[in-house]
N, C-alpha and C positions, 0 to 999 in steps of 0.2 A: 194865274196865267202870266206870263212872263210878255213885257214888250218885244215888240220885232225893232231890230236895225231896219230903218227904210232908207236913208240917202245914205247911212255908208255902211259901212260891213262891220260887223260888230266886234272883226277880230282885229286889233290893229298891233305893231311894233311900236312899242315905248324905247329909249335909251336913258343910262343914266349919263350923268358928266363925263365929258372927256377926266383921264386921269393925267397927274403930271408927268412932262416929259422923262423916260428913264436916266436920264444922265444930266449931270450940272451942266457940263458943255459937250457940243461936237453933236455927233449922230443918234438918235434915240429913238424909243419911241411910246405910242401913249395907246392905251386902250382904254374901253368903257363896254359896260353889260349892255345887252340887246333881250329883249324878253317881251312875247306876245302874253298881250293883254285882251281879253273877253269884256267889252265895255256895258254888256247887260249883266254879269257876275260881278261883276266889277273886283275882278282877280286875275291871275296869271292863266295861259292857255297855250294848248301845243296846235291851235288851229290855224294860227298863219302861213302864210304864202311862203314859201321857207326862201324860193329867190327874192323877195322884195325886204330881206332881213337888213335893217342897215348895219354899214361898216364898225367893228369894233376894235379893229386897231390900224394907225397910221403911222410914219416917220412924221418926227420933231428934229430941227434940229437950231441949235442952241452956238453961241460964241464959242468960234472955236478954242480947242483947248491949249492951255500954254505947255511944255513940255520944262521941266527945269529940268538939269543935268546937273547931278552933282557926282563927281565922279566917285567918292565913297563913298557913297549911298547906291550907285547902282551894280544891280547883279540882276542876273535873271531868277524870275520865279519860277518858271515852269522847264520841262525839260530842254534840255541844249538842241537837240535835235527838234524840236516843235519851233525853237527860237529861230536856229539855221533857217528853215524851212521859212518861217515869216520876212525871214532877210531876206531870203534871196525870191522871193514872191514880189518885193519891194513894196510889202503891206505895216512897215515901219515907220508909216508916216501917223498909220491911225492910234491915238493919242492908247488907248485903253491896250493896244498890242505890244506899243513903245514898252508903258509902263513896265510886263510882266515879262520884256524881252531887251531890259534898260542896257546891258550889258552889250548883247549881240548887236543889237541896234545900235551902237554908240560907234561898234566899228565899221558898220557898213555906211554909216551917212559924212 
């Protein structure tokens, strides 16, 4: 015969480690597993509270990122009209958009 939980409930939320932030610098983010734990099985369980699950992913964000400009090294990667588009949004500041719209961005700023 198996023990009872008496002071707390025997189904509880474990997490593991935050993971690291997604990007070297600038806006990222981190997640980590959530997973109910049955503490008289003493294994994994789908009997938790499913609103009191905690959070498994957040923004990081890191030193912002340097942009270097070398003018023959940039062109855009991605199509002309997705770059237009990020120009004229004025979303050329953000380092990873720069990057893949080096070209188009060089003229708007």
């Amino acid at each position: 015969m198996k023990r009872q939980c008496l002071h707390k409930s025997c189904y509880e939320w474990r997490t593991d480690k935050w993971s690291e932030c997604s990007v070297s610098c600038g806006q990222g983010f981190m997640t980590r597993r959530a997973y109910c734990f049955d503490t008289l099985a003493n294994s994994t369980s789908d009997f938790c509270v499913k609103e009191k699950m905690p959070i498994t992913f957040k923004n990081c964000e890191l030193e912002e990122c340097l942009i270097e400009l070398e003018k023959d090294n940039c062109i855009d990667t991605i199509s002309k009209n997705i770059c237009r588009m990020i120009a004229y949004s004025n979303r050329c500041s953000e380092p990873y958009l720069h990057s893949k719209c080096c070209k188009t961005c060089s003229k708007f700023s």
